[in-house]
N, C-alpha and C positions, 0 to 999 in steps of 0.2 A: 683208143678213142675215149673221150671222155662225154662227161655226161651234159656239158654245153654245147658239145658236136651234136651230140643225140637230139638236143632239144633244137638247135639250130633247122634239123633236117627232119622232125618229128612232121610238122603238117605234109610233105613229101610222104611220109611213111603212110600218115590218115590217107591222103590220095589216094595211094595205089590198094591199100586197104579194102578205099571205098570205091574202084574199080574192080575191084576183084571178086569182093561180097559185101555186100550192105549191111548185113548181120552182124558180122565182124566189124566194120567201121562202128555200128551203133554201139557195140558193146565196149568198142575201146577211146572212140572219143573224146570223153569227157577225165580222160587219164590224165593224171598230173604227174609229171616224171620226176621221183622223190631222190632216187637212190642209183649210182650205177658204180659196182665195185672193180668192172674190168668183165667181168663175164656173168652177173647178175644184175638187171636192171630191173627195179620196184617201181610196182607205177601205185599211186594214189588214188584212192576213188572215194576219200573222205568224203567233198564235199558234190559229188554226187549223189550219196547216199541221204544227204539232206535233204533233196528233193523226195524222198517218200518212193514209197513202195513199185510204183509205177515206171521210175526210173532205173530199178534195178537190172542189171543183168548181167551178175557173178556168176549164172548156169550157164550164159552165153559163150561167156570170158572163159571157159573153162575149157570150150568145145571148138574154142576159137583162135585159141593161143597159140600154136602151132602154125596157123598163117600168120598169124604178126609175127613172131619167128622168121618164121622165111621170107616173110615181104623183108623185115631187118637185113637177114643176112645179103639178100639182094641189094640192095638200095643201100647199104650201109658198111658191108663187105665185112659182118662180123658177129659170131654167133654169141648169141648169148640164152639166158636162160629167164623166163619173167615170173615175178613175185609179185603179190599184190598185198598191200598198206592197207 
């Protein structure tokens, strides 16, 4: 898969994300999908981080990557591994 599949089928993935846990959609939503080498996919949270302090939530993303993982592998039928930009 490449990483214009990925993005093709990314609001799919926010979905079921955001059917599954709210928490988890909050913290990955605003991801820009930078990078995907075949089994590492980087997401961007550059210009999230502009929004200031309030916006943050890299201790979420931390606790919460693991279902974005498995909603991926679901929905997209491909494991990968996620980095953050």
């Amino acid at each position: 898969m490449e990483l214009r599949e990925i993005r093709d089928r990314w609001n799919d993935v926010l979905d079921a994300l955001l059917a599954t846990d709210r928490i988890a959609w909050l913290a990955f939503f605003d991801a820009r999908l930078a990078d995907f080498d075949g089994t590492t996919l980087t997401l961007d949270f550059s210009d999230s981080r502009k929004l200031g302090a309030a916006h943050e939530y890299s201790a979420a993303r931390i606790k919460q990557r693991q279902l974005l993982i498995s909603i991926i592998k679901d929905l997209l039928n491909i494991d990968v591994e996620i980095v953050e930009k």
